[in-house]
N, C-alpha and C positions, 0 to 999 in steps of 0.2 A: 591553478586550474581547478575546473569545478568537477570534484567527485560526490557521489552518493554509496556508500556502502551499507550494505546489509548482511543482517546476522539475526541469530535464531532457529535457522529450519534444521531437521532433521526428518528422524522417521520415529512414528508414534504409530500406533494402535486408535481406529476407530472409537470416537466418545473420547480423546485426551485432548491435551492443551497443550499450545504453543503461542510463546509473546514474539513476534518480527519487532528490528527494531533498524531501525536507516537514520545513520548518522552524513549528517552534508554538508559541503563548507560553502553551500551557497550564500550570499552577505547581501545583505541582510535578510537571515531567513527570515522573519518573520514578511516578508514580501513575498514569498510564495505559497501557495496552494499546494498541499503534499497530496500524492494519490499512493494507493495498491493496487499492482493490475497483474495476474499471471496468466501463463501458459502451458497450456499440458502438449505431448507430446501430437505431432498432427492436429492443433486445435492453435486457435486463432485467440488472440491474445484477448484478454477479459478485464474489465474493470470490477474491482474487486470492494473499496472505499476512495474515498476520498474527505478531505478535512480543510475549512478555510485558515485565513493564517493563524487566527486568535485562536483556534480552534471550535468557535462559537455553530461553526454549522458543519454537518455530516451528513454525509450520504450512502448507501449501500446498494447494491441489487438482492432480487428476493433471492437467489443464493445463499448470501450470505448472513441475512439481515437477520437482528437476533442471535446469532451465533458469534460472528465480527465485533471487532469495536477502534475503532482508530483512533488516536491522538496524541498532541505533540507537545513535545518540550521543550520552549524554543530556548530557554535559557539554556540549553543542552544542542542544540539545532539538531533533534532530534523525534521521527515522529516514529509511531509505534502500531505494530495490528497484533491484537491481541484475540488469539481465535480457539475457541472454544466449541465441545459437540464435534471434534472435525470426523470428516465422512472420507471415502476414500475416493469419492468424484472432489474433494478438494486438492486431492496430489498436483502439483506443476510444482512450475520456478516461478515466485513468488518478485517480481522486481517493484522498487524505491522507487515516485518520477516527483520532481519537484515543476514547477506550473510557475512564470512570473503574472503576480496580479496587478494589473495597471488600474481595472472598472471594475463593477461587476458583470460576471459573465454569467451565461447561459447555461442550465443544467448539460445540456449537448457537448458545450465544451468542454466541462469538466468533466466529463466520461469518457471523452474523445484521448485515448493515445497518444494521437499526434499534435494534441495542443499542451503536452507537456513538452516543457523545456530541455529536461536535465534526467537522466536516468544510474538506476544502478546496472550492477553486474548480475543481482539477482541470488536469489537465497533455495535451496530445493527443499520443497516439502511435501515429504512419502508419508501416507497413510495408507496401513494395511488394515485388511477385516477383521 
């Protein structure tokens, strides 16, 4: 059965660092498109990165760009958001989504939630002032 799990969050202090990291037994990962997308309490779910399979493209919103970094280790089937500067409008749960790639697609789709395939359970991460 296809899990994704993540690990990493906590609770830090505004201006600290924390590495997410989402391990998945989807096969062959290197055929999927990993993303980050969370949710904070009463808000509507966010795309956060996302990474192609090879890792060779990324993407972010002004959010988080410059601050974020994604990428994966497929030998590991494992991709990573490494976020730095965090502020405390970054707090949510943090969820893993894996994406199957057949073509290339559309910036739209890879943003879009609902065109991933596969998700985690999701990781929490509190930033105080």
């Amino acid at each position: 059965q296809v899990q994704l799990v993540e690990s990493g969050g906590g609770l830090v202090q505004a201006g600290d660092s924390l590495r997410l990291s989402c391990t998945a037994s989807v096969h062959p990962f290197n055929t999927y498109r990993m993303g980050w997308f969370r949710q904070a309490p009463g808000k509507e779910r966010e795309f956060v990165a996302t990474i192609s399979r090879y890792g060779n493209n990324t993407l972010y919103p002004d959010s988080v760009k410059g601050r974020f970094t994604i990428s994966r280790d497929n030998a590991k089937n494992t991709v990573y958001l490494q976020m730095n500067s965090l502020k405390p409008e970054d707090t949510a749960v943090y969820y893993c989504a894996a994406k199957k790639t057949f073509a290339v697609a559309t910036i739209s789709d890879i943003i879009k939630s609902v065109r991933y395939d596969y998700w985690g359970q999701g990781t929490q991460v509190t930033v105080s002032s």
